[in-house]
C-alpha positions in Angstrom: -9.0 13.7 -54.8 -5.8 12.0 -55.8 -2.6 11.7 -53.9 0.7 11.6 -55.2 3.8 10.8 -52.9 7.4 11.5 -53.6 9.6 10.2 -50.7 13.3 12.3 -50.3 14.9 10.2 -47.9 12.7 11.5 -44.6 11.1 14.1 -46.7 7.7 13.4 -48.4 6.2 15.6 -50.9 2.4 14.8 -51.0 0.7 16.3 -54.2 -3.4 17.2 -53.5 -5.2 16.7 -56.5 -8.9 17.8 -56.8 -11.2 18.6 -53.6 -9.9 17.6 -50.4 -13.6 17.5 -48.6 -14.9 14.5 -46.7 -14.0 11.2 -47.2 -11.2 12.4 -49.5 -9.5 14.3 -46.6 -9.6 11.5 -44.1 -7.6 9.8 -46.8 -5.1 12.1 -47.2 -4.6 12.5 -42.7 -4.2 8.3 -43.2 -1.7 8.4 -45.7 0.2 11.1 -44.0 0.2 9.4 -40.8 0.8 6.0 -42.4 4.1 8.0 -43.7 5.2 9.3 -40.1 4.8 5.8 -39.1 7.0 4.6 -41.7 9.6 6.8 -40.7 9.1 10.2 -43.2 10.0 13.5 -40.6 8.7 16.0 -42.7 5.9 16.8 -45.1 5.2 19.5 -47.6 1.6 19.6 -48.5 1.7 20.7 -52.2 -1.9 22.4 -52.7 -1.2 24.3 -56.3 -3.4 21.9 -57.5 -6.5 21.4 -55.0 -9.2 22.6 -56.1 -11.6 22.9 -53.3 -11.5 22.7 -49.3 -13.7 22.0 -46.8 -13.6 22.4 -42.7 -12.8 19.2 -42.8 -10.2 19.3 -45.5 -8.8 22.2 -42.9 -8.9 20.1 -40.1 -6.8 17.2 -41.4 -4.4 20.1 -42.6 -4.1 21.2 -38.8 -4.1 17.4 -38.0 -1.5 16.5 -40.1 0.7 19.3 -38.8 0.2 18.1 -35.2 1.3 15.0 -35.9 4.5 15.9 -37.8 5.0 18.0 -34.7 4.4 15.1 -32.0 6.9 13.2 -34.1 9.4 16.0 -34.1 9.0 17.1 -37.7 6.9 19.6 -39.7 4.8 19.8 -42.3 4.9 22.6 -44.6 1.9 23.6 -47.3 3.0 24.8 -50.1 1.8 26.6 -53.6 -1.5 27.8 -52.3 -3.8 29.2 -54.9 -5.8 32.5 -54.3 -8.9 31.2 -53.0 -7.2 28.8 -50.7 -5.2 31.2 -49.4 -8.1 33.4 -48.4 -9.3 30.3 -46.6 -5.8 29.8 -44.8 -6.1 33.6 -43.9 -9.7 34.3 -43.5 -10.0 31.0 -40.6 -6.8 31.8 -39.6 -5.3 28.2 -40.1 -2.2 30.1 -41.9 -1.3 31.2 -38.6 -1.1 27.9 -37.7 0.8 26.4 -40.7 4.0 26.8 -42.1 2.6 28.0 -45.6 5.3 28.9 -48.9 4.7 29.5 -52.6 6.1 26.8 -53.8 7.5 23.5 -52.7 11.1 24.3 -53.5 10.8 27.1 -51.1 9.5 24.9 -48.5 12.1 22.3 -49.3 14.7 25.3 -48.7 13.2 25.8 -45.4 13.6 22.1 -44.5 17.5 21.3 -45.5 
């Protein structure tokens, strides 16, 4: 999995790349926090391009979101493909997470 981070002032887009399972997911729940800690409020989750998830891969999602709220920000997921989706839904995580279809939509939300 690869991460790509684009900081907006407190706002940091983080771009999933590839399977977020195992390992790769606890890297992505560092990085996030490691962004709260550096003072980032809010963080959209961009998924269009994550190709597979695991229940761990859910779990840092929920973990991640948990944070952000702890610190008094969100995190948003955003561009979902089908398959995730019907993850999301089928688990019911997407009751749990602010989930748009597309990052400028869940930018939107955030100004």
């Amino acid at each position: 999995m690869n991460l790509r981070f684009e900081d907006h002032g407190r706002l940091c887009v983080v771009q999933v790349d590839g399977e977020c399972v195992g390992e790769s997911a606890e890297s992505l729940r560092r990085a996030c926090v490691e962004r709260f800690t550096g003072g980032i409020e809010d963080i959209i989750l961009d998924v269009s391009a994550t190709s597979l998830i695991d229940s761990i891969g859910l779990e840092v999602l929920l973990d991640v979101a948990d944070v952000a709220t702890e610190r008094r920000g969100r995190c948003l997921l955003a561009a979902p493909g089908d398959t995730l989706r019907s993850i999301l839904e089928i688990t019911r995580i997407a009751d749990r997470l602010e989930v748009h279809d597309a990052v400028e939509s869940a930018a939107r939300v955030l100004r």
